[in-house]
N, C-alpha and C positions, 0 to 999 in steps of 0.2 A: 219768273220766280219759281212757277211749277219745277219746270223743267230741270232747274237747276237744284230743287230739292231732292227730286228725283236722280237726277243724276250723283248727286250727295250722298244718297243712300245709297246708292251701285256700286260706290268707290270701298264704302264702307264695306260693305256686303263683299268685296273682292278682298278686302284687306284681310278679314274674319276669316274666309275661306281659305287663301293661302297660309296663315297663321298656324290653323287646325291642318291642315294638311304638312306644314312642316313638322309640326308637332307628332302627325301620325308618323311619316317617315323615321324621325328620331328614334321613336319608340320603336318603331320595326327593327329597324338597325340595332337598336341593344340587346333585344330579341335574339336577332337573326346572328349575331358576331359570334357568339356562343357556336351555334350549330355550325356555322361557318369554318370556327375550327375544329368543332371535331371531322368533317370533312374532311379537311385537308389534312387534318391527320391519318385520315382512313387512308390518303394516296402517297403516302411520303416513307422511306423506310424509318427503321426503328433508330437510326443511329442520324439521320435527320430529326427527326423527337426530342430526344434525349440529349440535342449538341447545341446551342442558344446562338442567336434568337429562333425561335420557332417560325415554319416558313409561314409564309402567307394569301399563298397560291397554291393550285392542286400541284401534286408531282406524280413519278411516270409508273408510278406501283398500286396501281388502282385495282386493275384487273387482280393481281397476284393476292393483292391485302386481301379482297372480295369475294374468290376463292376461296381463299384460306380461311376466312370466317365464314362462310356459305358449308362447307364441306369436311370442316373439321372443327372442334370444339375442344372444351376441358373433359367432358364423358362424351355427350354426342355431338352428332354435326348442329350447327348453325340452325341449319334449314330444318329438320326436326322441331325444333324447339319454335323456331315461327308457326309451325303447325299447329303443334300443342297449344301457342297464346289463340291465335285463329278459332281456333277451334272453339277453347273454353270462353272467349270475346262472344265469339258469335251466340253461343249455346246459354250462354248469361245475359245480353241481350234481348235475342226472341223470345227464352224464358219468359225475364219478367214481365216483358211489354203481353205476352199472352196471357201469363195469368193477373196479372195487372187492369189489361181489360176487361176480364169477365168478370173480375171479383168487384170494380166497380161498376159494371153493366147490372148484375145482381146486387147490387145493393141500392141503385138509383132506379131500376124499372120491376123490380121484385119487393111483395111487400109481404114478409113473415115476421115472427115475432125475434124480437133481437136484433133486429137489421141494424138499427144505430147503433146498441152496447157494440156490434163483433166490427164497424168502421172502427169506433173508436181505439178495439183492443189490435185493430192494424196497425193505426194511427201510433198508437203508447209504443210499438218497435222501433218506432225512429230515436225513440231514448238507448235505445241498447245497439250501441257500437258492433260489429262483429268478434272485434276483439274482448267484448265483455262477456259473448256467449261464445265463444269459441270451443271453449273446452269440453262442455256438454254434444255441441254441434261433430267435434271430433269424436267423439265415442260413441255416436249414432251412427257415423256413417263408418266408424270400424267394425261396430256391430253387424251393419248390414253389408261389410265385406267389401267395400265399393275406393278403399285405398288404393291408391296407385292406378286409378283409372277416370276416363273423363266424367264419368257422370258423379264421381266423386267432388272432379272440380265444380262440375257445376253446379248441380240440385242444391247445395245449402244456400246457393248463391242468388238462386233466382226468383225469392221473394222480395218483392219492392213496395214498403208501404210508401213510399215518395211518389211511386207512378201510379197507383191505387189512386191517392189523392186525388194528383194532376186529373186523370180522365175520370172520377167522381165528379170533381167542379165543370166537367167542358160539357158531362152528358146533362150533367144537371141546369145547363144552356142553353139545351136542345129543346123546343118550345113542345109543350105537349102534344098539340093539334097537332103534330108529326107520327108521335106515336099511335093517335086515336086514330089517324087517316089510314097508317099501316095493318091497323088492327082492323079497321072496318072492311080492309079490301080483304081478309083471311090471310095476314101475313101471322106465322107462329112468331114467338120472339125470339128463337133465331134465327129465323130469316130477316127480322124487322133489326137485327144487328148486324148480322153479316152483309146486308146488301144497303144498310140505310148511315149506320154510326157508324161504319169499320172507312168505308169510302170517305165522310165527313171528318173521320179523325187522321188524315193521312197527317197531315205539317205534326200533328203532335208525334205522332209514332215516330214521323222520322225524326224528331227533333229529340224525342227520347234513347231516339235510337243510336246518334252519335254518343252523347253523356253514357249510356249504358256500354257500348261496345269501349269507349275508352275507360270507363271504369273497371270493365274486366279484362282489356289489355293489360292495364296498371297492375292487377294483384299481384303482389308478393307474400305476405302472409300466409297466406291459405293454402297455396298451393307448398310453400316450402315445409307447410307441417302435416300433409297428407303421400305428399309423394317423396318415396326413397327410391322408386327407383329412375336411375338417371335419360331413361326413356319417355318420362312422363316427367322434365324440365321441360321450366316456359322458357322464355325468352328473356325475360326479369331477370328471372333464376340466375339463365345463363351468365347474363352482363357480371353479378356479383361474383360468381365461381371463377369466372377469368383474372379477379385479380390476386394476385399473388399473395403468399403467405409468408412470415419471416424475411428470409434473405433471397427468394425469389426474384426474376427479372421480369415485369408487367410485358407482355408485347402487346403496345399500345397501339400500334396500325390495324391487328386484326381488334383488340378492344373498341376501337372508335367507330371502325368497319360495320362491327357486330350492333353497336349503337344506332348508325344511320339508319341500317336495314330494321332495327327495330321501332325507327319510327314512321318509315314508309307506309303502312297496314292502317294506320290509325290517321292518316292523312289523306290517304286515299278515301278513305270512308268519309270526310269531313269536306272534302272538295266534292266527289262525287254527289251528294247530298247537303250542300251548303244552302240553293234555294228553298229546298223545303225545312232544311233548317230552321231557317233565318226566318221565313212564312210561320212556324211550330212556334218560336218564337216570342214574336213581334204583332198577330194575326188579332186585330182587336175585336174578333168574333168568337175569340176562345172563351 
């Protein structure tokens, strides 16, 4: 009877597992059909597009489409404009995750007066959207002249009361007897950060590090109301300005083209860094 309960429960346990797994599949597939076509649309000419039904396999204008979106644009080329996202992704990222750590490193192992009022008045930004302070944000950084240039995109962008939070709760983890041992042996406290909590917060940095780099892949807003000039389009930008106006004709192979390539950057980064992701995560030591 053992044996057979046991085996009762393996059958079971195999049923579950295929279930959940068909399940994920499905869900991929709904997923994935979407990208699917604009793929094949990135390889198929215009008059294949545009003529019904829509193919369903790549065709033989891959190369040409992928040029033509890599090396020409509506102002600039293509490949410019992945720059510019590159760029402002990355520089909005390391931002905040930098100042995000020290501002919670000084607030969890520094002890002045005000230390919780000025968490808290970190904390009260998470009420205020970007779009509610925008306007002000805009006039600061035309003041200080910084339109139409990268650190325009970036600097308004790379405060983060969300990751302040996150690594306030993970140092506030860190048992003390770490700290007092660091300090007994003559570590200053930036050394007792750089060489003790910088190493132990890796999963999280990477883990914030995807979320941030895709959220400033994403901007559109910000950057379409600080830059006019078409040197300083992202790649967002781009996709919108490609399509047509009035009685225009979209060309949709180099549009889809220009799409795929705009999500390669952000995938990369998420494959590349998916175990320390997934560790940043899931890591029930945070």
């Amino acid at each position: 009877m053992p044996r057979a309960n046991e085996s009762g429960m393996v059958r079971k346990r195999g049923v579950g597992y295929w279930l959940t797994h068909l399940g994920l599949i499905i869900g991929v597939l709904f997923i994935f059909f979407p990208i699917w076509l604009a793929f094949v649309a990135s390889t198929v000419s215009q008059q294949e597009i545009v003529r019904p039904p829509m193919p369903l396999w790549p065709g033989d204008q891959f190369i040409e489409n992928y040029t033509a979106a890599l090396f020409s644009g509506v102002n600039v080329p293509v490949a410019k404009m992945l720059l510019n996202s590159l760029i402002m992704a990355l520089g909005i990222a390391l931002g905040k995750i930098v100042i995000s750590l020290l501002s919670a490193f000084a607030i969890v192992y520094f002890n002045f007066p005000g230390r919780r009022f000025f968490f808290w008045m970190i904390f009260l930004t998470l009420m205020l959207p970007v779009e509610v302070r925008i306007v002000p944000t805009f006039q600061v950084i035309a003041n200080f002249g910084m339109l139409n240039s990268y650190s325009g995109l970036i600097f308004p962008l790379i405060a983060s009361a969300t990751a302040t939070f996150l690594f306030r709760q993970y140092f506030m983890t860190v048992p003390d007897e770490l700290a007092e041992a660091a300090r007994v042996d003559g570590a200053r406290p930036m050394q007792f950060f750089w060489h003790i909590l910088l190493p132990m917060s890796r999963t999280n940095i990477a883990a914030l590090f995807v979320i941030l780099f895709i959220y400033g892949w994403n901007q559109y807003l910000w950057p379409l109301l600080i830059t006019t000039d078409p040197e300083m389009n992202t790649i967002v930008m781009g996709i919108r300005q490609m399509f047509p106006s009035g009685d225009d004709v979209a060309d949709w192979p180099v549009i889809m083209a220009t799409s795929i390539l705009a999500m390669i950057p952000p995938i990369i980064v998420v494959i590349s860094m998916q175990k320390l992701f997934i560790r940043g995560l899931v890591d029930s030591e945070k």
